[in-house]
Structures are given as structure tokens and as C-alpha cells.
C-alpha positions as CSV (number, residue, x, y, z in Angstrom):
1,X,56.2,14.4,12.6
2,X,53.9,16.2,15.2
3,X,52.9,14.7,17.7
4,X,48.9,12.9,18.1
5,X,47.1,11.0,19.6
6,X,47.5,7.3,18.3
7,X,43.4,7.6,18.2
8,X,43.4,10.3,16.0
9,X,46.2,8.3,13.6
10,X,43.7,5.3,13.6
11,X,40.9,7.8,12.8
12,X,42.4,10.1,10.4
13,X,44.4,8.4,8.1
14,X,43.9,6.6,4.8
15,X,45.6,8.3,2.2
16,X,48.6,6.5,0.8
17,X,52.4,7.3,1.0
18,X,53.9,5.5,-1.5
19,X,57.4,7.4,-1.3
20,X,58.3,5.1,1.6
21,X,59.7,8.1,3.7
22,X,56.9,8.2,6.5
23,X,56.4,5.1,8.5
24,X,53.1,6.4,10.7
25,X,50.2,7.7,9.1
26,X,49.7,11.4,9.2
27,X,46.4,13.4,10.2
28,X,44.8,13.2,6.6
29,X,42.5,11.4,4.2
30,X,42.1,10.6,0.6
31,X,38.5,10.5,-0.9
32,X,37.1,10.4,-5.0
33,X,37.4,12.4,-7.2
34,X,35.7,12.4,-11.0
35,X,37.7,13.0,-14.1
36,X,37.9,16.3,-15.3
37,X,34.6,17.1,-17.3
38,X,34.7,19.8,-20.9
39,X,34.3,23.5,-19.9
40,X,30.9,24.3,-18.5
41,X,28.9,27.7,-18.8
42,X,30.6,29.9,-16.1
43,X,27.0,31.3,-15.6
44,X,26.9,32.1,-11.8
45,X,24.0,31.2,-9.7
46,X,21.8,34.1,-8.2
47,X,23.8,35.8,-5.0
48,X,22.0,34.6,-1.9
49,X,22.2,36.3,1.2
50,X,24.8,35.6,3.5
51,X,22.6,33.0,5.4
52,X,19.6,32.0,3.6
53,X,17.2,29.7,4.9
54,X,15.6,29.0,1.3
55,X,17.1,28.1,-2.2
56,X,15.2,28.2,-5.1
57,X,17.1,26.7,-8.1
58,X,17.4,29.5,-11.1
59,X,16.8,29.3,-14.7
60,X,20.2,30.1,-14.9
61,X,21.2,27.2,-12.5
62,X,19.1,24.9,-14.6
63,X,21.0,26.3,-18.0
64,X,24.7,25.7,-16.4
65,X,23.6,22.3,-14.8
66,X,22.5,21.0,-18.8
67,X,25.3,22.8,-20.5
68,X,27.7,21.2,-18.5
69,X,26.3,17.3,-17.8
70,X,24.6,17.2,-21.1
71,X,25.9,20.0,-23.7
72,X,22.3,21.1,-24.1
73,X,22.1,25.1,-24.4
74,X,18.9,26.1,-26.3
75,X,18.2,29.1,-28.8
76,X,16.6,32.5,-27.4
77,X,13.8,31.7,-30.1
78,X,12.7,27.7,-29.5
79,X,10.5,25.9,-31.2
80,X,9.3,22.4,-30.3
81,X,12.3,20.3,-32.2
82,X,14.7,22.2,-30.1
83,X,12.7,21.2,-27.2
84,X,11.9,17.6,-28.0
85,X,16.1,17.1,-28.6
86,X,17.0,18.2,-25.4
87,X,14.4,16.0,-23.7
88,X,15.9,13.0,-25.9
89,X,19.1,14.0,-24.6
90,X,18.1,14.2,-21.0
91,X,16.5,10.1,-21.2
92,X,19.3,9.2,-22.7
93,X,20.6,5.8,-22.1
94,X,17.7,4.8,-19.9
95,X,15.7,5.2,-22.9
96,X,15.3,1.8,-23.3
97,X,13.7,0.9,-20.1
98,X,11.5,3.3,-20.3
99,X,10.2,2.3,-23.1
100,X,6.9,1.0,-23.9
101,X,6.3,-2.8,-24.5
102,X,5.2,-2.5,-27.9
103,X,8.8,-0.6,-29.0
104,X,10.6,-3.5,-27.0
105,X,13.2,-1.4,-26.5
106,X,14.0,-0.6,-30.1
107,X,14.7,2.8,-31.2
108,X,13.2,1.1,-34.9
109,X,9.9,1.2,-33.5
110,X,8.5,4.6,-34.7
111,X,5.5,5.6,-36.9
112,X,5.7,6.9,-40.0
113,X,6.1,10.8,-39.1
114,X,4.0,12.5,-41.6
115,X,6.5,15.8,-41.0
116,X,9.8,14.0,-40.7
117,X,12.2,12.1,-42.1
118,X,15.8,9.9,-41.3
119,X,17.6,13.0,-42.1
120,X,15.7,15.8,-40.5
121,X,17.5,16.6,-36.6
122,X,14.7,16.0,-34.6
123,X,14.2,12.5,-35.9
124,X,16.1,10.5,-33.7
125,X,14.7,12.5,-30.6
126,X,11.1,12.2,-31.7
127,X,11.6,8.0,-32.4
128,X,12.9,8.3,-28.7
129,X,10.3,10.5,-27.3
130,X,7.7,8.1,-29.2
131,X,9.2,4.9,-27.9
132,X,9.1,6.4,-24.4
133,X,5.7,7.2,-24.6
134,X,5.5,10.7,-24.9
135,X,4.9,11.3,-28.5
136,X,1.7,9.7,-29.6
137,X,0.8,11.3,-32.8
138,X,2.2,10.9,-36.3
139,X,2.3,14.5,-36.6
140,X,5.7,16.3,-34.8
141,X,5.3,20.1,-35.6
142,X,9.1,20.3,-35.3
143,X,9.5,23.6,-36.9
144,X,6.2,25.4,-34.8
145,X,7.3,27.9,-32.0
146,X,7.6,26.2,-28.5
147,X,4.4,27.7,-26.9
148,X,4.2,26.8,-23.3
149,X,1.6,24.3,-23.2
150,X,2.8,21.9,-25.4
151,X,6.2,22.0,-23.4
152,X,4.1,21.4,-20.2
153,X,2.5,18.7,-21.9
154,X,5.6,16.8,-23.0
155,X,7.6,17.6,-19.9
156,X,5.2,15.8,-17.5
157,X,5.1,12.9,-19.6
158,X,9.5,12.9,-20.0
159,X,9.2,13.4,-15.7
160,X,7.4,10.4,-15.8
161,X,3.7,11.6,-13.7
162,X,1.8,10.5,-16.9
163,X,-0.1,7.5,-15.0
164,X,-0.6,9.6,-12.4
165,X,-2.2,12.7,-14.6
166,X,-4.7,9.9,-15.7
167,X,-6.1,9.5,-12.4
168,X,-7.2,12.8,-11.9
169,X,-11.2,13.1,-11.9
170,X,-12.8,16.3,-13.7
171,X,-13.3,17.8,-9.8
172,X,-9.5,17.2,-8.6
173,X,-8.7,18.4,-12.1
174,X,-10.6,21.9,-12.2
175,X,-9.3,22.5,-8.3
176,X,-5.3,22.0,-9.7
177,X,-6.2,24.2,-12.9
178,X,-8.0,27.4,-10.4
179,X,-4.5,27.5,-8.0
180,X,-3.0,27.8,-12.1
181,X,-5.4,30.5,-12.3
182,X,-7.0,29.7,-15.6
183,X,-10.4,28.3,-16.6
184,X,-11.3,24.8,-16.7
185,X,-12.8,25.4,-20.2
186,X,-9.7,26.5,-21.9
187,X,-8.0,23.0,-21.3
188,X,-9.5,19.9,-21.5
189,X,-9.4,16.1,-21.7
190,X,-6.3,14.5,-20.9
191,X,-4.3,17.3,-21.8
192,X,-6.2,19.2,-18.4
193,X,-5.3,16.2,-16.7
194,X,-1.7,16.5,-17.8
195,X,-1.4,20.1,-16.9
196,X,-2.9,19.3,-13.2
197,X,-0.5,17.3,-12.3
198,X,2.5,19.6,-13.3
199,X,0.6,22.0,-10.9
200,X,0.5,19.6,-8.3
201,X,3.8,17.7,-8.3
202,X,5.5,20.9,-8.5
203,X,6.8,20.3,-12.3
204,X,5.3,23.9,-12.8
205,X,6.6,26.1,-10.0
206,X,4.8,29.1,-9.5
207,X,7.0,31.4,-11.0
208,X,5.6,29.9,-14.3
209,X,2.0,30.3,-13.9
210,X,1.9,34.2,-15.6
211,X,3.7,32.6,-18.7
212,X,1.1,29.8,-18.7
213,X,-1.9,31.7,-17.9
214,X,-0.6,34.4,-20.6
215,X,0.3,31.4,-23.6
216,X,1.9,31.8,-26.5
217,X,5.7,31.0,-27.3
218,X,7.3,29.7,-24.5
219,X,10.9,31.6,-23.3
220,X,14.3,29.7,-22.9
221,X,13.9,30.1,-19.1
222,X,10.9,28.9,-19.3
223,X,12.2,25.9,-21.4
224,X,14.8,25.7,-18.9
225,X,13.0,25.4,-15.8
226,X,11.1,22.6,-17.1
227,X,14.1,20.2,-18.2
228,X,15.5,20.9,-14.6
229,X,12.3,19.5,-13.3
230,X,12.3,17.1,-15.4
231,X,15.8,16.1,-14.6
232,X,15.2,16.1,-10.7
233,X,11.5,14.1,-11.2
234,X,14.4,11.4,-12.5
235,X,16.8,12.0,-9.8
236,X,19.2,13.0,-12.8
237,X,19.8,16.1,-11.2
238,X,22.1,17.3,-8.4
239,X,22.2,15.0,-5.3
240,X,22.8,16.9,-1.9
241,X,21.7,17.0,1.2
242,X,20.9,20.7,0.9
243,X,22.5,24.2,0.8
244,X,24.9,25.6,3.5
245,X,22.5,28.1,4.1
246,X,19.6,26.0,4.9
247,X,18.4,26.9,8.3
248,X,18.4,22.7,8.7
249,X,21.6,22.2,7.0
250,X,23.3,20.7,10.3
251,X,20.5,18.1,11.1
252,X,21.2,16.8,8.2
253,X,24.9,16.6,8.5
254,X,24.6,14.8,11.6
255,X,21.6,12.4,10.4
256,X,23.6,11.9,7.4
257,X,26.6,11.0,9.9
258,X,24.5,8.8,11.9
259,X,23.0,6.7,9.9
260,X,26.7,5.9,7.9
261,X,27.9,3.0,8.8
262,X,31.4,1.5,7.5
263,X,31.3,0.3,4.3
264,X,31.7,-3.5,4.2
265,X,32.1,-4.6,0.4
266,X,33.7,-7.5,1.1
267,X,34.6,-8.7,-2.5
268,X,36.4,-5.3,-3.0
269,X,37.7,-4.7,0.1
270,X,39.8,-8.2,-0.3
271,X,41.4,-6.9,-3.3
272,X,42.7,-3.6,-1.8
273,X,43.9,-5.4,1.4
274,X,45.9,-7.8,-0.4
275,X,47.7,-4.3,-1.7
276,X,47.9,-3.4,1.7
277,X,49.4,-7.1,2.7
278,X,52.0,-6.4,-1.0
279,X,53.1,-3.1,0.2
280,X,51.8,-1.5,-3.1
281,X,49.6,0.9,-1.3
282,X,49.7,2.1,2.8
283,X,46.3,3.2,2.7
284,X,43.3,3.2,0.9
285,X,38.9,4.5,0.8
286,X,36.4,2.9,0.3
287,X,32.8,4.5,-1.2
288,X,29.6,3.8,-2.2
289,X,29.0,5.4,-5.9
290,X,25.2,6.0,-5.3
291,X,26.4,9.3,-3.1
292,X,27.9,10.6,-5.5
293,X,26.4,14.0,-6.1
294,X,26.7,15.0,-9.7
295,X,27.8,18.5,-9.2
296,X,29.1,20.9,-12.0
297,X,33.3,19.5,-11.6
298,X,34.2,23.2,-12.4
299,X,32.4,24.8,-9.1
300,X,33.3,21.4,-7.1
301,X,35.6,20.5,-4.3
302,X,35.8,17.6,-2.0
303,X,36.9,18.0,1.4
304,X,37.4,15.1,3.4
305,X,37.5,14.4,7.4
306,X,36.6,11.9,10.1
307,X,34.6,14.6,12.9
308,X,31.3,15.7,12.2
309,X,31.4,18.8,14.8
310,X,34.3,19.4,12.4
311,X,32.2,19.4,9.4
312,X,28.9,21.2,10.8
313,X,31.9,24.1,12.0
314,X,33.0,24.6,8.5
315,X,29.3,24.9,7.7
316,X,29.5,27.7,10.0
317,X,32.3,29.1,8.9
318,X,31.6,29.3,5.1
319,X,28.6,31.1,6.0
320,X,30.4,33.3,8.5
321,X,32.3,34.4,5.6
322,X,29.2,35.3,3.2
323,X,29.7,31.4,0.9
324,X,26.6,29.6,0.3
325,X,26.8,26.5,-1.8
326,X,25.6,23.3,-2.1
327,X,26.2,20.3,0.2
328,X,26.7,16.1,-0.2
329,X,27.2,13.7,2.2
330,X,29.5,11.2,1.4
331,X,29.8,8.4,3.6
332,X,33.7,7.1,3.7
333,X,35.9,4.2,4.8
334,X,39.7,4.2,5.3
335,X,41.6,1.5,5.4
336,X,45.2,1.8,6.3
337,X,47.8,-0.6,7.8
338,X,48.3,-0.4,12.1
339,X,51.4,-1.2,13.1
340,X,51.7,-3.8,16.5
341,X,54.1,-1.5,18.0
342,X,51.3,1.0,18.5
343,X,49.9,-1.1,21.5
344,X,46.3,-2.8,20.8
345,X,44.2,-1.7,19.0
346,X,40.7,-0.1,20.5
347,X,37.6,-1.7,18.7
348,X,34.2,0.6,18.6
349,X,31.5,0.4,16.3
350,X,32.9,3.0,13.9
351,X,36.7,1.6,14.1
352,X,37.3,-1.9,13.6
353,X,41.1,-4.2,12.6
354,X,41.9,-7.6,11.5
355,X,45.6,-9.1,12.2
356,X,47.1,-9.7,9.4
357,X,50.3,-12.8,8.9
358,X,53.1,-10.2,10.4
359,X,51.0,-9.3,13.0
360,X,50.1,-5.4,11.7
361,X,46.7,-5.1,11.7
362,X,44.3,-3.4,8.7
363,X,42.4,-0.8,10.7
364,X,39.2,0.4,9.2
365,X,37.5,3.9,9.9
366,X,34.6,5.9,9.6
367,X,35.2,9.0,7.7
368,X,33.1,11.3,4.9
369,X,33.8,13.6,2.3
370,X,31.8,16.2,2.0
371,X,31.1,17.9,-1.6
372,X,30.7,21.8,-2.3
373,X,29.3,22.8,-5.2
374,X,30.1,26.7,-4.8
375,X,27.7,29.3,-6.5
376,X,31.0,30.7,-8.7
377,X,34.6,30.1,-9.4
378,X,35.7,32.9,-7.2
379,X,34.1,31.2,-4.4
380,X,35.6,28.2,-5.1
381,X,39.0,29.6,-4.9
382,X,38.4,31.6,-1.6
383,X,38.0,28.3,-0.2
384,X,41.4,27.9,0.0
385,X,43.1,31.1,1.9
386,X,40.0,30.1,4.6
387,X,41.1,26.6,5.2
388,X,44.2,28.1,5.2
389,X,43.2,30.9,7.7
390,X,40.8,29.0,10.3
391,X,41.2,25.2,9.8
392,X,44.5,24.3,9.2
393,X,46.7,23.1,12.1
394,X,50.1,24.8,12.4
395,X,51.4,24.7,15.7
396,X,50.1,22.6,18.8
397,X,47.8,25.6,20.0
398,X,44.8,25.3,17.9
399,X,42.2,28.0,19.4
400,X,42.1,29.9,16.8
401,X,40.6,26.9,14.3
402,X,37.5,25.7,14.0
403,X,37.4,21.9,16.4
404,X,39.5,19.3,15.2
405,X,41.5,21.0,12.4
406,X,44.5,19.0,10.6
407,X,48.0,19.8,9.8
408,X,47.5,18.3,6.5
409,X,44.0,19.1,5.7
410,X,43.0,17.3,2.7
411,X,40.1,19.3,0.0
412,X,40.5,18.9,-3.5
413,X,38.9,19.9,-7.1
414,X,38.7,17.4,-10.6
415,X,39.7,20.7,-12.5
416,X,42.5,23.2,-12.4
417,X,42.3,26.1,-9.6
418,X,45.4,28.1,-8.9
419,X,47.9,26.8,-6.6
420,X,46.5,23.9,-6.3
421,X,49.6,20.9,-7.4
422,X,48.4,18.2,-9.7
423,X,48.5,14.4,-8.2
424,X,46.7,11.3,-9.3
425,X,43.4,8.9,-8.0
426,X,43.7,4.9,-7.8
427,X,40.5,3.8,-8.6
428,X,39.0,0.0,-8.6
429,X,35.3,-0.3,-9.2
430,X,33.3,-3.3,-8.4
431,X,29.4,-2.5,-8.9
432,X,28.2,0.5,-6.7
433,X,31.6,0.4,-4.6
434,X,35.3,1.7,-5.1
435,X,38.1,1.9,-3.4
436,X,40.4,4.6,-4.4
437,X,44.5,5.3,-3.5
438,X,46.0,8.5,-3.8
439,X,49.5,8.6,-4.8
440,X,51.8,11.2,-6.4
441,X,51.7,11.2,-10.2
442,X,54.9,9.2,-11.1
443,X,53.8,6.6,-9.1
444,X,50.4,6.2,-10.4
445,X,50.9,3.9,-13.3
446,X,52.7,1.1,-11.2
447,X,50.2,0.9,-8.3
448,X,47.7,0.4,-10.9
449,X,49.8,-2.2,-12.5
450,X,49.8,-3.8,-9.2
451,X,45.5,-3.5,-9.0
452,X,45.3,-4.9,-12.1
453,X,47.4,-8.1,-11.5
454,X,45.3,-8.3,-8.4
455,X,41.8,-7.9,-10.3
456,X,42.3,-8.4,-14.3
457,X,38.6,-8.5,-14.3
458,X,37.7,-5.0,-12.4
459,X,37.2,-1.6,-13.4
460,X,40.7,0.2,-13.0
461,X,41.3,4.0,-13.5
462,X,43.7,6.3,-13.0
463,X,43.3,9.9,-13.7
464,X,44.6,13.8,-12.2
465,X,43.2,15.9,-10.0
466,X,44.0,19.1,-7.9
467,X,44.8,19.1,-4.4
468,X,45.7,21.4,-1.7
469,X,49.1,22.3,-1.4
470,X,49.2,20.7,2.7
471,X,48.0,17.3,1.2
472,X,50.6,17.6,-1.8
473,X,53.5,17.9,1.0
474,X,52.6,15.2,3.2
475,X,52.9,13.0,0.1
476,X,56.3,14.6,-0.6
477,X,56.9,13.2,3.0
478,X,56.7,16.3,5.1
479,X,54.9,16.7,8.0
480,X,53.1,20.0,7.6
């Protein structure tokens, strides 16, 4: 094995070997991955410039975000059924929450639709809709054109700024619709309150106003703009940090850094040590759920590290080579055992051990994953030959990497991408927090066997993902 640091061993390493031919952890980590989702719409985002410093999302983005999380991909010519089912589809399983006290939850609770029935499509999605507050009338219209305004008007409802468009007085009102560009006269009541505050909140971005101030039928961009708002107003959308172009993208990295702590979860954490203790795993990560960041699987890979210069480099370097893409901050633990015979073990705030019965230790470290979402597939796989190129260790003189690069670095994708060797993800869920073990796939069934005699009660997974090909040999036991 080469040689490092024993810090950078204590740092580095969580992944486990489970082949029993390494007996010191090597310079890598593991980190989640999601199971492999249906084919998405391959539709690629607009091509930035090679560094921009603003991102607007697309009506295309919006279109390939919906196709892919929810199935939704509406007609060229709309009309206002289309429209109400993919709002349906968008509340979802929070419907119920949502809902208003006099449905009580219950789907039953719906008026007697003068234009629909049980069997028509757009029934189930107008009872919803209702029961969420945002159908009022008797009267659907299912079969009518979209125009514009009536999507406004049910989009700001579905984002949830209803209460607020109720507070806005005639004055406040009149100063949202002139910005619009319209006349206060040609809107009115609460509908003119409705419409001022998707002006306001930004539900309406500008690039809509011509299509509102012209009316009339509204456009499947159009249509598709408006779910995506609607889907971020719910935080149902992508969660990131921001773009690799964003002229503020490595503040963020390093305020995301900062402010990670490690992850505690004790509850969990005393399951997967036991595994440590029982030799069915020599390493394992612990994550917080509520990062994850609900990117499109097919343009997605996780890379995974311990440095942040590290990370705001690659930043750099993924721009340096014309990539822009979308970024998450995950914040990571690994867990992995420390042998005695290392010496003793240094304690800092972002490193800690406990002695265990045979006198190892369990170290635990700070790490992240960061996610890419990449604007098309051929980004995704370029990705690859420029780890490959500029930050991947092969010999003891690294100048010509970006700072800290592995030997086994360790980036991976939950669907197929050429060369990339199939292996398989450990997964035990206990609320928001997992802790995950990656292992070869022929041993995946008995280490979670041996999770499940641990914790009958938790959630247990195992599933396949795609690797890199460095990663894959360090689990075959090599050392490069």
C-alpha cells in the first residue's frame, strides 16, 4: 500500500473492505447513493458560458425536472384538466396536510362538480385541488384551453402565498399589477390580489409578463415555469447550494463546511458500531437525509472527500474545463475501526475515537459528499477522464493535481455510465439519519443479513450503483 500519513488514514477512510485482504484503511470514502430512478427526458439544460455568475432555471429544466421526479410531461395544446393534474401530482402525498379543516383530510370531501364525474380524469385531481383549497367553485372547466390567468391563479394558491395575496390592500395591489405592466381595471378583486403576489414573490418571473400582459391560451413553457415555481415555493424542487458557476459558489462551500459538524445519531450510530465490534463491516457513513438534494439520478454523481480546499479546487477545475452544474452540500461522517498499533490517537473537534473491548478504537471523521447535477450526459461522463487527468494520485509527486488528490478517489452515479463497474450500498435508516456500507456485490446480501439481526426493526436496503473504476479496485484489494 502507499505510503500516508496515519492522519490522512484517520481522515480519509470509511469505506468498507469486506474481502479481508487490506488490514489499514486506504485514502477513500463511501457516501449514499439513491436507487436507480425510470429514464428521464434527456432534455439538456441551456449551455451556460464557461463561468457564469447567474443561472436562471429553463422551461426546459423545469420540463426534465417533472418528467423525471413526477412523470408529468404536458400536451403542446393544454387546457386546464391537464393543468390541474399535474398540480395534483405535484401535492401529492402531502395532500392531506394541506388540506383544509372542513375536508379533514379526506379526499371524499368534494362538492358535487356540476362538469365532472368519478370517471372523468381530472376528477381525482380537482377533489384534491378542492380539498387543498385551491378549487372553490362547483364549476371545473376541465376541457377550456389553459389561458394564462387562470393558471396564475391556481399556481399561487398550489405554492401556498394564498393568505398572503389576501393581505394585499387595493394601493399595494395596483403598484404589483403596473411592474406586470397591465391595468388595475382589467383584474380585480381577489383574483388582482392573487396575481400581485405571483408578481411579488417571484412565482411569475419576468420572462412571463408579455404572455400575461398579451392573455389568451397559456403555452407548455409557460405551464412549465409555473409548476417549477410551484415546486420550489414547496421546497419540492432541487436542493443545492448553487451552480459551479456562481460567482459565490466557494463561500458557500466553505460556510457549508463550517457550519458541519459530525453527525452524532446516537441510536444509529450504536447499531453500525456493533458491526464494526462483529467484523461484518470495517467502515461505515453516516448522513443526514434532509441534504439530500433531489437531483435528476441520470445527470447525477457523488463525489466524496474529507478537504474542502479539495473541493472548492475541483470547483475550479470543472469550470476550467468549460462544466457548469449544479452543486449540494452534503455533510458526512465516517466511521471506521483504528487499530492500537497506530500509536494514539489525536482528538480535534472534527476527529473523535472511543476504545472499544480489544483495545482498537472506532474513529469518527468529518467528511462530505458533494453532488453534481451536470447540465447533460456527456458532461457527466467527461467527469471521469478529468478526475482521471488532474485529481487522481498516482505516484508520490502530486504537483500536477489539484491539493489533496487520492489514489483511490471515490465519485459515483445511481445509473449506468460507461466504465464505470457495478458494486452495491448498505443502507440502515433510522428517521432523518442513515448509515451506509459499501461492499462489493456478492457480499451485499450477508452484511445486510448481519444489519438486520442487529436492527429487525430498521429500515434496511440494499441496492447497485456505479462507481469509478479506482474505488472498484481498492475493494478488490489493490492499492491504486
Amino acid at each position: 500500500m502507499k505510503k500516508i500519513t496515519q492522519f490522512t488514514l484517520a481522515a480519509l477512510l470509511a469505506a468498507p473492505v469486506t474481502i479481508g485482504s487490506l488490514s489499514l484503511p486506504a485514502s477513500v470514502s463511501a457516501a449514499s447513493a439513491s436507487p436507480v430512478a425510470p429514464s428521464a427526458s434527456q432534455t439538456a439544460k441551456a449551455t451556460p458560458s464557461q463561468t457564469p455568475s447567474v443561472y436562471t432555471e429553463s422551461a426546459a429544466d423545469y420540463a426534465q425536472f417533472l418528467q423525471a421526479k413526477y412523470g408529468i410531461q404536458l400536451p403542446q395544446q393544454l387546457t386546464k384538466g391537464d393543468f390541474i393534474q399535474a398540480i395534483a401530482a405535484i401535492i401529492g402525498a402531502n395532500s392531506a396536510a394541506n388540506s383544509t379543516e372542513e375536508a379533514s383530510g379526506s379526499q371524499t370531501q368534494a362538492p358535487a362538480f356540476t362538469d365532472l364525474s368519478s370517471g372523468d380524469s381530472s376528477y381525482d385531481a380537482a377533489i384534491t385541488l378542492h380539498n387543498n383549497g385551491i378549487l372553490s367553485g362547483t364549476e371545473v372547466r376541465a376541457d377550456d384551453t389553459l389561458s394564462t390567468y387562470a393558471a396564475v391563479f391556481i399556481a399561487v394558491k398550489a405554492a401556498g402565498f394564498k393568505e398572503l395575496a389576501y393581505t394585499y390592500p387595493e394601493e399595494k395591489t395596483k403598484q404589483a399589477l403596473t411592474k406586470l405592466g397591465i391595468s388595475p381595471n382589467r383584474v380585480q378583486g381577489q383574483a388582482a390580489q392573487e396575481l400581485a403576489a405571483a408578481i411579488d414573490t417571484g412565482l411569475v418571473p419576468e420572462s412571463l409578463y408579455p404572455a400575461l400582459r398579451k392573455g389568451g391560451a397559456a403555452s407548455t413553457d409557460f405551464a412549465n415555469i409555473l409548476l417549477g415555481r410551484v415546486l420550489t415555493s414547496q421546497g419540492k424542487y432541487k436542493h443545492e447550494i448553487g451552480r459551479s458557476g456562481d460567482a459565490d459558489i466557494y463561500s458557500k462551500l466553505y460556510a457549508a463546511y463550517r457550519t458541519a459538524d459530525l453527525i452524532e445519531a446516537p441510536e444509529l450510530r450504536e447499531i453500525v458500531d456493533q458491526a464494526l465490534r462483529d467484523d461484518l463491516v470495517t467502515g461505515y457513513n453516516l448522513k443526514d437525509s434532509r441534504f439530500d438534494s433531489n437531483f435528476i439520478d441520470e445527470l447525477t454523481l457523488t463525489y466524496g472527500h474529507d478537504d474542502i480546499k479539495h473541493a472548492v479546487q475541483l470547483i475550479g477545475l470543472l469550470r476550467s474545463e468549460g462544466i457548469d452544474a449544479d452543486v449540494q452540500f452534503q455533510p458526512k461522517t465516517s466511521a471506521f475501526i483504528y487499530l492500537k498499533e497506530w500509536g494514539e490517537p489525536k482528538e480535534t473537534p472534527d476527529y473523535k475515537v472511543t476504545q472499544i473491548e480489544n483495545g482498537n478504537y472506532i474513529a469518527y471523521a468529518k467528511e462530505y459528499d458533494i453532488q453534481f447535477e451536470f447540465n447533460n450526459k456527456a458532461d457527466k461522463a467527461r467527469f471521469n477522464d478529468i478526475i482521471l487527468k488532474y485529481a487522481k494520485k498516482n505516484s508520490d509527486d502530486a504537483s500536477a493535481l489539484i491539493y489533496a488528490s487520492w489514489w483511490q478517489p471515490l465519485y459515483y452515479s445511481p445509473t449506468a455510465v460507461q466504465d464505470y463497474p457495478v458494486i452495491a450500498n448498505n443502507k440502515i435508516s433510522l428517521g432523518n439519519y442513515y448509515a451506509q456500507s459499501f461492499s462489493l456485490k456478492e457480499n451485499a446480501k450477508g452484511i445486510q443479513e448481519g444489519f438486520r439481526k442487529l436492527a429487525p426493526d430498521a429500515d434496511i436496503t440494499s441496492y447497485n450503483f456505479w462507481v469509478d473504476q479506482p474505488f472498484f479496485n481498492y475493494l478488490n484489494g489493490e492499492s491504486e
